[in-house]
N, C-alpha and C positions, 0 to 999 in steps of 0.2 A: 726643629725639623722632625723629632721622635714625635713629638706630640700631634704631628699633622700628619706625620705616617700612620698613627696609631688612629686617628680621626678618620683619616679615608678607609681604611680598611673595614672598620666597625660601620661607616658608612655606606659602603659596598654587601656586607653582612647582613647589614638591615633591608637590606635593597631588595638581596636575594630571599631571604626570610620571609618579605612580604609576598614576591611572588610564587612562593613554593608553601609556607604555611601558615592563610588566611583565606579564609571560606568565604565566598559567594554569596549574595544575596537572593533566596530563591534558585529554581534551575537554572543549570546551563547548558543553552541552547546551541548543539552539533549540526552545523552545515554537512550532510558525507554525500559526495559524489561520486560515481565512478570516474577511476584515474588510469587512462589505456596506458598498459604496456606497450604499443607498439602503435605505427603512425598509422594514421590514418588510410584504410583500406581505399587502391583508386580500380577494384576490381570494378569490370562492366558485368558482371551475371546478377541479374535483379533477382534474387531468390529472394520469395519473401518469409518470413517467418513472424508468427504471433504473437504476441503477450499477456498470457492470463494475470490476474493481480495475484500476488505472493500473500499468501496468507500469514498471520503473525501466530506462531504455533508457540511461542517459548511461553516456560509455565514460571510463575511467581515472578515475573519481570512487570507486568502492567505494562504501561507504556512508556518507563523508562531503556533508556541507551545502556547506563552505566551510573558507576556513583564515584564523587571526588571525597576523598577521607584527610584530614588534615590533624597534625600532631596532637590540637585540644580533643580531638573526638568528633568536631564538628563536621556536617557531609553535605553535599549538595550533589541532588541527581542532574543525571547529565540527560536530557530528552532531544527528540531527533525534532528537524527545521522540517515538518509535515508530520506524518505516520509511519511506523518502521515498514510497513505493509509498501507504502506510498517511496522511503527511499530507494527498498530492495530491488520492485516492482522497473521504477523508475533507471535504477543503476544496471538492471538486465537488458533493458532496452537498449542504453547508449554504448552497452559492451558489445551488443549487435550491430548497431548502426556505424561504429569503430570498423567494423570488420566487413562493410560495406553490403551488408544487408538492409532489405525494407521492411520496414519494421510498423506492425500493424498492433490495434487491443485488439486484444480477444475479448470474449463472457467465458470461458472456461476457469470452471473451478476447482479443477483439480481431480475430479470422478473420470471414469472413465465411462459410465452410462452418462455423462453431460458433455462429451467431446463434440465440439458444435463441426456442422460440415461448414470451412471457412478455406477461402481461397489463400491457402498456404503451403509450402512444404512441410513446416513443422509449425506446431502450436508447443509453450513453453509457459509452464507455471510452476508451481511449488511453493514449502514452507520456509518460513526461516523459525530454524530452530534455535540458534542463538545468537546475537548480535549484541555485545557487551564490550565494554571498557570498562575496568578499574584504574585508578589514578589514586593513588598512595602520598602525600606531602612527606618528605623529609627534611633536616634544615638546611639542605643544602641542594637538594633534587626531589624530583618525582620521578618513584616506578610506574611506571604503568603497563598494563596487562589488557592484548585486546584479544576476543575470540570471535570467530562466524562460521557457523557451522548451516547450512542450509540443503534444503532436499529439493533437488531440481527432478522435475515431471516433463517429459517432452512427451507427445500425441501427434497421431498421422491422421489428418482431421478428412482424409480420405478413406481411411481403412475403420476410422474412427477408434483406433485403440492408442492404449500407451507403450510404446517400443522401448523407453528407459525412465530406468529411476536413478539417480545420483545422487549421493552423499557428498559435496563436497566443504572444505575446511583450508582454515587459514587462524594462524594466529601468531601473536607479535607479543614480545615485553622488554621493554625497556627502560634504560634510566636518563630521563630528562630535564631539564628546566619548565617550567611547567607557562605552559600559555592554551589557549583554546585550539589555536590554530595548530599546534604543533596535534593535538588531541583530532580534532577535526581530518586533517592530515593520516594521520594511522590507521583511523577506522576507514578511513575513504579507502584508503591502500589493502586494509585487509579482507574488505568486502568486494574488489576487486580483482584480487590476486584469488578469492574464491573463486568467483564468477567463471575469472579464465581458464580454470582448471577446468572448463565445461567440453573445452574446444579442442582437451587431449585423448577427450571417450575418442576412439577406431567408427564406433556405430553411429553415434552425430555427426564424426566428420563425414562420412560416406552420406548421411543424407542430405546434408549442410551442400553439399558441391554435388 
């Protein structure tokens, strides 16, 4: 009976070992979605509002997400399921469409001499300036560390200028069991829990409504 306790235990250890520190083959590939905090808006006011594409401003990143570091040394970057331009872009949208807005592209690229005259209340772009996950193996967990930092642009495609700049942030570290999803999961969460933070400015909500 010792020797079968001792068996499963060490077999359970190896279990978690594998999942926590043994590296990848090639990248790994992060689904992130925007994750609404609250249900789904059943307002009738069709405001419409636009979406410039989010430009990908972070420096010395390329077009990685994040990197997985595992106890030998070994690493595997983590890249996003499209373009980080293409998630951001995309996750600003459905945090409007959430909130029962109509939601249109823009060609606005973030100038304020290129504010296109478009049938909007507001046109909305900007950078992301950081969008990262670290993921650390230990032999029994993974920390991981997420950041997003992005600089939101909104434009009165009527008056043709830009009415606010926003700085906003989110970020998250924790100690997990290490899977994709759970990874996938956090940055989804962090880059939306940024986003929302759009909808506390006084000065967008007065235009917003």
């Amino acid at each position: 009976m010792k020797r079968s306790f001792i068996t499963i235990v060490l077999t359970i250890m190896l279990g978690v070992f594998s999942l926590t520190g043994c590296a990848e083959k090639g990248p790994i590939v992060l689904d992130i979605t925007y994750q609404p905090a609250i249900k789904k808006s059943e307002s009738t006011k069709k405001t419409i509002v636009n979406v410039g594409r989010f430009i990908d401003a972070r420096t010395k990143r390329g077009s990685t997400l994040g990197e997985r570091v595992v106890p030998d040394g070994m690493k595997n970057d983590f890249i996003a399921k499209g373009t980080v331009s293409d998630v951001v872009t995309d996750a600003m949208k459905e945090c409007l469409r959430t909130r029962g807005f109509i939601v249109q592209d823009s060609s606005w690229d973030g100038t304020e001499k290129n504010i296109p005259q478009e049938k909007a209340s507001l046109v909305l772009s900007g950078e992301v300036k950081e969008l990262w996950i670290a993921s650390v193996a230990r032999t029994f967990n993974t920390n991981m560390k997420v950041v997003v930092n992005l600089k939101i642009l909104a434009a009165d495609p009527r008056e043709k200028k830009i009415i606010r700049t926003l700085d906003v942030q989110s970020a998250l570290e924790q100690d997990i069991f290490y899977s994709r999803e759970k990874l996938q999961q956090a940055l989804s969460e962090a880059l939306s829990s940024a986003l929302d933070r759009i909808f506390a400015d006084e000065a967008l909500k007065k235009k917003l409504h």
